[in-house]
N, CA, C and O atoms as a GROMACS GRO file, in nm:
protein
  460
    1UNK      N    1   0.708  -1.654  -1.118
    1UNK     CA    2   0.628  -1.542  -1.166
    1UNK      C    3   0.589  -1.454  -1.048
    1UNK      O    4   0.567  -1.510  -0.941
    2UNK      N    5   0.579  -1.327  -1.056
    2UNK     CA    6   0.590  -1.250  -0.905
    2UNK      C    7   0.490  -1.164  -0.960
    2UNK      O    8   0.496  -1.080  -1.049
    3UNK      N    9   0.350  -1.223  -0.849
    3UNK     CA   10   0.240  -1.198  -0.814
    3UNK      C   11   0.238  -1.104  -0.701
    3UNK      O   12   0.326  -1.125  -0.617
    4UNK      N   13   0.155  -0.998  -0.678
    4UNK     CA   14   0.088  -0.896  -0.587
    4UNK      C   15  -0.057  -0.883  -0.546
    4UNK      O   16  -0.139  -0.817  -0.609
    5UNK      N   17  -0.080  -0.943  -0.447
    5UNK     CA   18  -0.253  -0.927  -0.475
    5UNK      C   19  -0.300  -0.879  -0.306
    5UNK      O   20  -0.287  -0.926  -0.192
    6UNK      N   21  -0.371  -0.739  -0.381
    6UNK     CA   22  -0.404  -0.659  -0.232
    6UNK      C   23  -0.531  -0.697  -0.212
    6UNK      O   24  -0.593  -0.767  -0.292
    7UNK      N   25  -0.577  -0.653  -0.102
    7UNK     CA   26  -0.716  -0.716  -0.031
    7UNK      C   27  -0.736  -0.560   0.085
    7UNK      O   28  -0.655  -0.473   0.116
    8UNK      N   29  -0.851  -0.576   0.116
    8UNK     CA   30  -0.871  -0.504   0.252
    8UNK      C   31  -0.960  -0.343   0.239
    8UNK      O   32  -0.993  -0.263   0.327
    9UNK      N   33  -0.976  -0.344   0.113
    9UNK     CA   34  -1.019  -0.199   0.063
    9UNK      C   35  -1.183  -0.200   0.028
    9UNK      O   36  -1.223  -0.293  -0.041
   10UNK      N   37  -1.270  -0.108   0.071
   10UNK     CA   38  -1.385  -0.085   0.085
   10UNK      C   39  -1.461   0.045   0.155
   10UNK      O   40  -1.399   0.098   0.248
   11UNK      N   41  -1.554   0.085   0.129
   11UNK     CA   42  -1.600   0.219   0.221
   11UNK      C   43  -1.613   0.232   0.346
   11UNK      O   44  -1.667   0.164   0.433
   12UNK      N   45  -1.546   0.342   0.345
   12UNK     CA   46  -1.582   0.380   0.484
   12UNK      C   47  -1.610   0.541   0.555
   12UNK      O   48  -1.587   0.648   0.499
   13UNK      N   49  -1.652   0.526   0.654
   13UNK     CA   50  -1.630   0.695   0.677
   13UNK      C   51  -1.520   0.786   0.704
   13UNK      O   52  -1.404   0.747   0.720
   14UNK      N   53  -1.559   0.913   0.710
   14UNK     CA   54  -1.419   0.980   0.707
   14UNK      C   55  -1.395   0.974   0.869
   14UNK      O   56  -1.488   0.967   0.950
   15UNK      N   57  -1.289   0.977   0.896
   15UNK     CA   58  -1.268   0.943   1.035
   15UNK      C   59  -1.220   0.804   1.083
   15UNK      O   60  -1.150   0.784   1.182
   16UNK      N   61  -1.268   0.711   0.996
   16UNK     CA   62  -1.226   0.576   0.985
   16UNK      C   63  -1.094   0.525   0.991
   16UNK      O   64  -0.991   0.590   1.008
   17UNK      N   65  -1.107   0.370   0.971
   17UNK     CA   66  -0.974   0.338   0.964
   17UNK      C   67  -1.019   0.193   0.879
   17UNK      O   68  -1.132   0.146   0.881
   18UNK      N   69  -0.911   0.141   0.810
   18UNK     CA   70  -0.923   0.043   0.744
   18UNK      C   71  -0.766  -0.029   0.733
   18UNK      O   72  -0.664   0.034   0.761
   19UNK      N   73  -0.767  -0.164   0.690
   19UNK     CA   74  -0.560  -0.222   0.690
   19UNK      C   75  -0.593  -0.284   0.549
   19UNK      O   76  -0.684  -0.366   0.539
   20UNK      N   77  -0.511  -0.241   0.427
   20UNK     CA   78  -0.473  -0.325   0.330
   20UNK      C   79  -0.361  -0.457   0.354
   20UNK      O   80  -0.280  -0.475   0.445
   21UNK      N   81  -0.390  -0.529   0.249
   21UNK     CA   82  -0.274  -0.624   0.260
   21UNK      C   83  -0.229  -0.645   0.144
   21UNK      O   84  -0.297  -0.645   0.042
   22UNK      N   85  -0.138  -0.661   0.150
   22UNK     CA   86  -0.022  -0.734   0.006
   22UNK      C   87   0.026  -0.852   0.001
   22UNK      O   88   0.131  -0.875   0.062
   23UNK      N   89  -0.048  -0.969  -0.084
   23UNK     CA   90   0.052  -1.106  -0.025
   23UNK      C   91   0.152  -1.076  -0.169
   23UNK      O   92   0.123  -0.991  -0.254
   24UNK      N   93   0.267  -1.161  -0.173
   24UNK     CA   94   0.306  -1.146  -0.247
   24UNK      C   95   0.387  -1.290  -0.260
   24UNK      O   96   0.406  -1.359  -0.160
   25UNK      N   97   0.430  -1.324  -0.379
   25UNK     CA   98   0.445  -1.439  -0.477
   25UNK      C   99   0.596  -1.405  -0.536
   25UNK      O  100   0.637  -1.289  -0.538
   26UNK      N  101   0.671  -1.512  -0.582
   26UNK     CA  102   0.768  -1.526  -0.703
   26UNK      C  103   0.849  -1.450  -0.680
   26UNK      O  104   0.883  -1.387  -0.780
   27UNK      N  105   0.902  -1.423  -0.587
   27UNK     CA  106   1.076  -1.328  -0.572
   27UNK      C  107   1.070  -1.364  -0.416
   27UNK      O  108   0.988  -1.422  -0.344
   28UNK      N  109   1.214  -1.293  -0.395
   28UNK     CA  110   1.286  -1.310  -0.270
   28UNK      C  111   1.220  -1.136  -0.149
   28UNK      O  112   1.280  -1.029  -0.134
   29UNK      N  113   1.127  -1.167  -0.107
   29UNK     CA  114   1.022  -1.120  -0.030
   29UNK      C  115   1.094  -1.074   0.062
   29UNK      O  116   1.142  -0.963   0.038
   30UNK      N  117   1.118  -1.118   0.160
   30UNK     CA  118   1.221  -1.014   0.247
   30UNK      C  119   1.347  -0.961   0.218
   30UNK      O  120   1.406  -0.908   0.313
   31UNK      N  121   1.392  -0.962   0.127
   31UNK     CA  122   1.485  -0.870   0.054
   31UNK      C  123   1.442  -0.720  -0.047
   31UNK      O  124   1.520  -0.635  -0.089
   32UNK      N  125   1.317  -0.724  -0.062
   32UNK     CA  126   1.312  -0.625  -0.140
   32UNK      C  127   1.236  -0.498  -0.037
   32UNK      O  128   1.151  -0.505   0.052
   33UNK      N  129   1.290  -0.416  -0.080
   33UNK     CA  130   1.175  -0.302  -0.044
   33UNK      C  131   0.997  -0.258  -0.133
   33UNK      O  132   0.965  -0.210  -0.241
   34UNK      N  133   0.946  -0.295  -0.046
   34UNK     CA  134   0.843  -0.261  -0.105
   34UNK      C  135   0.727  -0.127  -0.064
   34UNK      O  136   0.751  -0.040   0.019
   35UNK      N  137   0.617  -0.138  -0.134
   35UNK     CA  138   0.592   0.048  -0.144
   35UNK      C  139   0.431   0.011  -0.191
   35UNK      O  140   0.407  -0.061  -0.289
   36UNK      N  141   0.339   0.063  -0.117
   36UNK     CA  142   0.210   0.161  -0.136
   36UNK      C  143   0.201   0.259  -0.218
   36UNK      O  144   0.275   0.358  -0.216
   37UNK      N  145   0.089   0.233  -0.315
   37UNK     CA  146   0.096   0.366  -0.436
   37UNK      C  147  -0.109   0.401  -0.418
   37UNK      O  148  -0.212   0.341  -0.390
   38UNK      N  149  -0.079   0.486  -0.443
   38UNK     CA  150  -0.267   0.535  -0.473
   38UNK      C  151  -0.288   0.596  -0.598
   38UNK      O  152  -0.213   0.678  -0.651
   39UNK      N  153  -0.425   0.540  -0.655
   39UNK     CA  154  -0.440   0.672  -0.764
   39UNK      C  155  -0.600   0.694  -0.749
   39UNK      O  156  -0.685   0.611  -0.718
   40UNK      N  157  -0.619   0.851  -0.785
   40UNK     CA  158  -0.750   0.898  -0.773
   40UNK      C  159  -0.776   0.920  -0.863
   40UNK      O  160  -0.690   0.964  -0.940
   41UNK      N  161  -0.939   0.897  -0.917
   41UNK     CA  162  -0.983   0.944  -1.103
   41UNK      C  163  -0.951   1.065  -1.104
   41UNK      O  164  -0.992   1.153  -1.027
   42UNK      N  165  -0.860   1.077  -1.210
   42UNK     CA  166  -0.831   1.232  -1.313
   42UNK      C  167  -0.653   1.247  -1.248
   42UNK      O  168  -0.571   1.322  -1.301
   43UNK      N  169  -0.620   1.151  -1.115
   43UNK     CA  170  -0.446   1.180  -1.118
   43UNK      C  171  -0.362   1.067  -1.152
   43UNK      O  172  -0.367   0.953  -1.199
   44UNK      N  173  -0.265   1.174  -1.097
   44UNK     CA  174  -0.126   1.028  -1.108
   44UNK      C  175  -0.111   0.971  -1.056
   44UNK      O  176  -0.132   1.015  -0.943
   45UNK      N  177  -0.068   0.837  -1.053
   45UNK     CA  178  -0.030   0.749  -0.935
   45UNK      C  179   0.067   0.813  -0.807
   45UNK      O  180   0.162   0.885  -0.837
   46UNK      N  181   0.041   0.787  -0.685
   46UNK     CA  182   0.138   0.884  -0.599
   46UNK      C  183   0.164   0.783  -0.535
   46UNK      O  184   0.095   0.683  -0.517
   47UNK      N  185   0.354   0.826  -0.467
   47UNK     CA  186   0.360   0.713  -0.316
   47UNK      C  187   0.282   0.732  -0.225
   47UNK      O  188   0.252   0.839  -0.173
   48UNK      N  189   0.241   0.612  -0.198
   48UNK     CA  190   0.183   0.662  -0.034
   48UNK      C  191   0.266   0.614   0.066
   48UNK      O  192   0.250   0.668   0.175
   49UNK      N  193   0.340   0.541   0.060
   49UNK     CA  194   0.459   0.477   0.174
   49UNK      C  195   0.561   0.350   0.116
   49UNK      O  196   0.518   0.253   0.054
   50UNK      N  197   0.663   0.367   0.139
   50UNK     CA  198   0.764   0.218   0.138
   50UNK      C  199   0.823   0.167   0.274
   50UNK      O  200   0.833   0.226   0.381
   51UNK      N  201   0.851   0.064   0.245
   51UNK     CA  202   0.936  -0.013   0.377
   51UNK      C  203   1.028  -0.113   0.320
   51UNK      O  204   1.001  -0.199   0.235
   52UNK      N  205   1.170  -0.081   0.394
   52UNK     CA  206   1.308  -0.168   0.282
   52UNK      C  207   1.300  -0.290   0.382
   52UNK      O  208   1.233  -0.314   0.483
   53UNK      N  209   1.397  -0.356   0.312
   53UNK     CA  210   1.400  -0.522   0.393
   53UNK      C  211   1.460  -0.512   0.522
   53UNK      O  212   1.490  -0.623   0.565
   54UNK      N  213   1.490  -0.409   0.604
   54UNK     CA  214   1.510  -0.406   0.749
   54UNK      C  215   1.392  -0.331   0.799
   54UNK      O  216   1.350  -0.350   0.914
   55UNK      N  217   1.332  -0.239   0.710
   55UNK     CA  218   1.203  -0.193   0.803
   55UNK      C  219   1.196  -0.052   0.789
   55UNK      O  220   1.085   0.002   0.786
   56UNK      N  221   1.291   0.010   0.780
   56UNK     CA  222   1.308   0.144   0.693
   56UNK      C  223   1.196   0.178   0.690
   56UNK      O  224   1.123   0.081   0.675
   57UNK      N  225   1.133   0.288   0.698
   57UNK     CA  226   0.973   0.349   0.581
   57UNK      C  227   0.985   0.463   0.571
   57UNK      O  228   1.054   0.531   0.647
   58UNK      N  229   0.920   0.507   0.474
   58UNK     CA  230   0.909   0.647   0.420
   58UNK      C  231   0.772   0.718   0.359
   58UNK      O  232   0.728   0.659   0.260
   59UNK      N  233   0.700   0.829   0.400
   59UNK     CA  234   0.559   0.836   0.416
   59UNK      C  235   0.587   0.985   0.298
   59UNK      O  236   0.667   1.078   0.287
   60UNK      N  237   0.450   0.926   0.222
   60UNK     CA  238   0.377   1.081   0.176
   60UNK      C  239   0.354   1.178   0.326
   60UNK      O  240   0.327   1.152   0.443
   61UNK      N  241   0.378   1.296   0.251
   61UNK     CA  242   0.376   1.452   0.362
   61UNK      C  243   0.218   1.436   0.416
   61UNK      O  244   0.181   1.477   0.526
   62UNK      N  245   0.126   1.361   0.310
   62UNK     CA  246   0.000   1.390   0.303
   62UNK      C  247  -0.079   1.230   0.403
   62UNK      O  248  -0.196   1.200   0.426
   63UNK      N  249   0.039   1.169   0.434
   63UNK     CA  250  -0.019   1.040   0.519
   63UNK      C  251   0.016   1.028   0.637
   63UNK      O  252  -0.036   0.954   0.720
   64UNK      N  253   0.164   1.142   0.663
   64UNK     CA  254   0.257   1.128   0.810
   64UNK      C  255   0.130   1.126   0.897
   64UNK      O  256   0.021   1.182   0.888
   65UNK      N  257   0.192   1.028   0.994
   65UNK     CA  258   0.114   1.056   1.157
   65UNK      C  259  -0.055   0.998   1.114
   65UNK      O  260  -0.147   1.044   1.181
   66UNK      N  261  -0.086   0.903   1.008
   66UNK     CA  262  -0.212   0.879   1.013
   66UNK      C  263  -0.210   0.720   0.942
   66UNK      O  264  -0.291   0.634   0.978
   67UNK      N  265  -0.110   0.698   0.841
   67UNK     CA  266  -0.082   0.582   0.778
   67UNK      C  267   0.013   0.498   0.858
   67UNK      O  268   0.073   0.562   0.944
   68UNK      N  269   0.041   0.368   0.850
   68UNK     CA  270   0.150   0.302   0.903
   68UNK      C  271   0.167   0.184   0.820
   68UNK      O  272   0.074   0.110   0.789
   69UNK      N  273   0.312   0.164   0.778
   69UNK     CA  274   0.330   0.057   0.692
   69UNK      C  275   0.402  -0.060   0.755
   69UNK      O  276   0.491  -0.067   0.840
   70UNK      N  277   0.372  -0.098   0.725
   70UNK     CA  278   0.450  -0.284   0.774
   70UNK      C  279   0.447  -0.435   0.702
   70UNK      O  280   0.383  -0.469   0.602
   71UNK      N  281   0.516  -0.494   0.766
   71UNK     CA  282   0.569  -0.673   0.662
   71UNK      C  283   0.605  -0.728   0.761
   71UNK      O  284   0.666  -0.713   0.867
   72UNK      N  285   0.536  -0.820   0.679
   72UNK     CA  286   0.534  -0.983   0.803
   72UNK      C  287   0.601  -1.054   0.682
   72UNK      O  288   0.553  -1.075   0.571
   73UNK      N  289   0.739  -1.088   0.737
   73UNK     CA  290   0.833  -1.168   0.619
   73UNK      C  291   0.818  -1.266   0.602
   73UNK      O  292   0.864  -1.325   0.505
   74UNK      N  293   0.724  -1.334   0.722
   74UNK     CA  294   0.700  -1.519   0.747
   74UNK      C  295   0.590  -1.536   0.613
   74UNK      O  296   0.582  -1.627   0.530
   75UNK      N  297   0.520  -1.426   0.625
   75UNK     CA  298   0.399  -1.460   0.547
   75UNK      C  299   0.431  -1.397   0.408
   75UNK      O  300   0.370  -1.444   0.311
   76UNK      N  301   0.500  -1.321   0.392
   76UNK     CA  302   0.518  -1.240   0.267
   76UNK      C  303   0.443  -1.177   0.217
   76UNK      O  304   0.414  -1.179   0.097
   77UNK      N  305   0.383  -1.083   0.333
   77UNK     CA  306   0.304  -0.980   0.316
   77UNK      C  307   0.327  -0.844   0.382
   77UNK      O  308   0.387  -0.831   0.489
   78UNK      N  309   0.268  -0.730   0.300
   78UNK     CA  310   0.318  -0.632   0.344
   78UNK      C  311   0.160  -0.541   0.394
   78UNK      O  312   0.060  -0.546   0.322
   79UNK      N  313   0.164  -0.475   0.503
   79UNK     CA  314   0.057  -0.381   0.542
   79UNK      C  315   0.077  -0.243   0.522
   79UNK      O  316   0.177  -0.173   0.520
   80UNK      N  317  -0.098  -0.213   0.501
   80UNK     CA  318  -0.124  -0.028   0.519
   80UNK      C  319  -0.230  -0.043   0.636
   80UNK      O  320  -0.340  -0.098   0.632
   81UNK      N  321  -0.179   0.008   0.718
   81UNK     CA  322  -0.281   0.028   0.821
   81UNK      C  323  -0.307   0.201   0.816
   81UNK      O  324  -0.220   0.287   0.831
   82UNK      N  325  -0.473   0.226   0.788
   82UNK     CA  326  -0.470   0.387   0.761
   82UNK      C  327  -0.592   0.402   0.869
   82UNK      O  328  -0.678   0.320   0.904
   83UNK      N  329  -0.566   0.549   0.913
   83UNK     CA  330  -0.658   0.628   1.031
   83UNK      C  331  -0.686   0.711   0.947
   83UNK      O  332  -0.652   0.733   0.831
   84UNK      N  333  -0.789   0.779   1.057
   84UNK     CA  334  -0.818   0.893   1.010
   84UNK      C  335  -0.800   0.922   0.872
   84UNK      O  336  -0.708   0.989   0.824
   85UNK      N  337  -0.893   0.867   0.812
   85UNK     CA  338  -0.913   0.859   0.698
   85UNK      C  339  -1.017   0.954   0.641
   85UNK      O  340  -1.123   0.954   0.704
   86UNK      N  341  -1.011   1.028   0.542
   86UNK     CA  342  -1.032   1.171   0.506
   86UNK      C  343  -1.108   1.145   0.307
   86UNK      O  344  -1.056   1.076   0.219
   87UNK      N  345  -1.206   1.208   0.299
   87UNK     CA  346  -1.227   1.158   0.171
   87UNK      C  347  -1.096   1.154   0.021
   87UNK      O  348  -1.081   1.068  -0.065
   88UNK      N  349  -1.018   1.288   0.044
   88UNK     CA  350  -0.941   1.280  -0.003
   88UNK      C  351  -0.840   1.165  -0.017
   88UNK      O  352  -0.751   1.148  -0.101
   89UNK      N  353  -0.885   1.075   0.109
   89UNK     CA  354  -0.792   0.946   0.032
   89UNK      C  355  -0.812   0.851  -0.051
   89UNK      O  356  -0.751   0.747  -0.076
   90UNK      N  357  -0.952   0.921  -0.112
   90UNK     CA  358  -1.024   0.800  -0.182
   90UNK      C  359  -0.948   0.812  -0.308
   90UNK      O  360  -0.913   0.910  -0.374
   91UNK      N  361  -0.927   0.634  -0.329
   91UNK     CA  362  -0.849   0.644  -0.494
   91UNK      C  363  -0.788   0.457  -0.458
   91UNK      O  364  -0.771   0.381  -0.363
   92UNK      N  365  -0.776   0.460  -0.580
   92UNK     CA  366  -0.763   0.325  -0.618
   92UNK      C  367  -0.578   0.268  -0.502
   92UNK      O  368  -0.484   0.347  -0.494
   93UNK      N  369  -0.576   0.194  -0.466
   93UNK     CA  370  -0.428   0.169  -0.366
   93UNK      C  371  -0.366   0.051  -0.415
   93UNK      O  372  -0.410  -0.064  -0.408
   94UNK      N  373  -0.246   0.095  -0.471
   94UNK     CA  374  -0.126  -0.036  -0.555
   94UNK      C  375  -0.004  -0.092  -0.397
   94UNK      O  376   0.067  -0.047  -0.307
   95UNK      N  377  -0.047  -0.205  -0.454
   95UNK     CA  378   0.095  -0.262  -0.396
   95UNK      C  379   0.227  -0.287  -0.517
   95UNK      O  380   0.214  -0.360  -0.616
   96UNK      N  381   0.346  -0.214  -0.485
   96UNK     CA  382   0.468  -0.248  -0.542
   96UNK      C  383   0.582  -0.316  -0.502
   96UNK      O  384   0.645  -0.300  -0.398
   97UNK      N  385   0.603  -0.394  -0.593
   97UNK     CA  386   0.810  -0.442  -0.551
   97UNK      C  387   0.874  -0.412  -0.702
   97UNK      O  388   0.820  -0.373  -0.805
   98UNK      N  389   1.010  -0.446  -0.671
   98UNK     CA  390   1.091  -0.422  -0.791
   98UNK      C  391   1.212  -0.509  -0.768
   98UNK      O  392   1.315  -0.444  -0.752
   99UNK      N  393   1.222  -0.619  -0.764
   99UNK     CA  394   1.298  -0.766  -0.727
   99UNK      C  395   1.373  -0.723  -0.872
   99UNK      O  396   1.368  -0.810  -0.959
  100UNK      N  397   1.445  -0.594  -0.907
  100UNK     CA  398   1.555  -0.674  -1.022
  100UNK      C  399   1.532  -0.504  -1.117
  100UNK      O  400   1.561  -0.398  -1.060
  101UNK      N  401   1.500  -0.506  -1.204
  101UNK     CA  402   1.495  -0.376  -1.274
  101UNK      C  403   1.376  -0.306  -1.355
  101UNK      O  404   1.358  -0.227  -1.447
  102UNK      N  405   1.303  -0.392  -1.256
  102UNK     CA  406   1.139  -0.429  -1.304
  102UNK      C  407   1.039  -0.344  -1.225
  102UNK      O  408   1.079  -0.318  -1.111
  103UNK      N  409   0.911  -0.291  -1.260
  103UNK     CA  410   0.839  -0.259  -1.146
  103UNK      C  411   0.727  -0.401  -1.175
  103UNK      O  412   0.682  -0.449  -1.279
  104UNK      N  413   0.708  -0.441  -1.018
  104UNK     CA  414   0.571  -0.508  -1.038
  104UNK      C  415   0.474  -0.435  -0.983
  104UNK      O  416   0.509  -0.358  -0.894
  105UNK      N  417   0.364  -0.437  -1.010
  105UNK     CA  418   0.237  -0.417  -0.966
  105UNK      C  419   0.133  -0.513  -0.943
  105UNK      O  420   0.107  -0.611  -1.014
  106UNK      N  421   0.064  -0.468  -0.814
  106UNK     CA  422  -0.071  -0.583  -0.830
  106UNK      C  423  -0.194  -0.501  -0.888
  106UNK      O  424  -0.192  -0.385  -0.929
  107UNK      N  425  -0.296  -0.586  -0.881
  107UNK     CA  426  -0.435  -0.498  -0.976
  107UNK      C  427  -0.502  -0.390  -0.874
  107UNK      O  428  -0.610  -0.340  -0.908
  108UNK      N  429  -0.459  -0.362  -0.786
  108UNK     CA  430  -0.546  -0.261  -0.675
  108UNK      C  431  -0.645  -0.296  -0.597
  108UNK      O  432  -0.670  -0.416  -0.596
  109UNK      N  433  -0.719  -0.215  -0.519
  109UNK     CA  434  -0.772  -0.202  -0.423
  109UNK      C  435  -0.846  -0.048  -0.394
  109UNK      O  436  -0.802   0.059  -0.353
  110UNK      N  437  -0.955  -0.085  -0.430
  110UNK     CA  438  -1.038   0.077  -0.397
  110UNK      C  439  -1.037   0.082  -0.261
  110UNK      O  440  -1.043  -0.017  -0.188
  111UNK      N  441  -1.027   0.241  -0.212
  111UNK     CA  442  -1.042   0.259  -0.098
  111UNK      C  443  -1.133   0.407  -0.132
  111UNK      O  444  -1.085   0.501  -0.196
  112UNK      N  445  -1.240   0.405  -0.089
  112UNK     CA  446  -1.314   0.518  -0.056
  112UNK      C  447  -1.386   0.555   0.040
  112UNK      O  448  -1.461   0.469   0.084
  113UNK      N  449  -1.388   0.683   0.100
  113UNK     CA  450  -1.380   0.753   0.202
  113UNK      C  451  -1.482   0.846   0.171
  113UNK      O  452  -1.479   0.912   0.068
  114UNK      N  453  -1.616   0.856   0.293
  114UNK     CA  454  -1.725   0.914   0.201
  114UNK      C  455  -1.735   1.043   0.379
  114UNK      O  456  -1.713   1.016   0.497
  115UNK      N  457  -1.774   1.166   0.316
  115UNK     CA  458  -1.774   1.265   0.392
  115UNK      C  459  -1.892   1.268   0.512
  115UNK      O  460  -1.898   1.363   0.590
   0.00000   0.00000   0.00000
């Protein structure tokens, strides 16, 4: 059964910095690419970053040069390490994989960012 469960999210100021984590469960973990999602009350879920099973990543326009993503394959977990953190990043933060033709999701992680 392929579990996602983030941790690491809580207030902070703008200017800040905070690291989510993703452990993750029930699939083949260093093979998949996996991906950071955010959502803020009243939007859509948005990417905020992925990283493929060699390390690959790919950033929202709106995180370059302030977010950094990473995976520790031993542990089967994946990181958001975020700077400069801006209220606008406040919004709920998903960890994703897709081991097959599936999306998984874990239950989130508030992150809010107070001015």
């Amino acid at each position: 059964q392929v579990q996602l469960v983030e941790s690491g999210g809580g207030l902070v100021q703008a200017g800040g910095s905070l690291r989510l984590s993703c452990a993750a469960s029930g699939f083949p973990f260093k093979i998949n690419t996996m991906g950071w999602y955010r959502q803020a009350p009243g939007k859509q879920r948005e990417l905020v970053a992925t990283i493929t099973s060699v390390g690959s990543t790919n950033y929202a326009d709106s995180v370059k040069g302030r977010f950094t993503i990473s995976r520790d394959n031993a542990k089967n977990t994946v990181y958001l390490q975020m700077s400069s953190l801006k209220p606008e990043d406040t919004a709920v933060y998903y960890c994703k994989a897709r081991p097959g033709l599936i999306d998984y999701w874990g239950q989130g992680t508030q992150v809010t960012v107070s001015s």
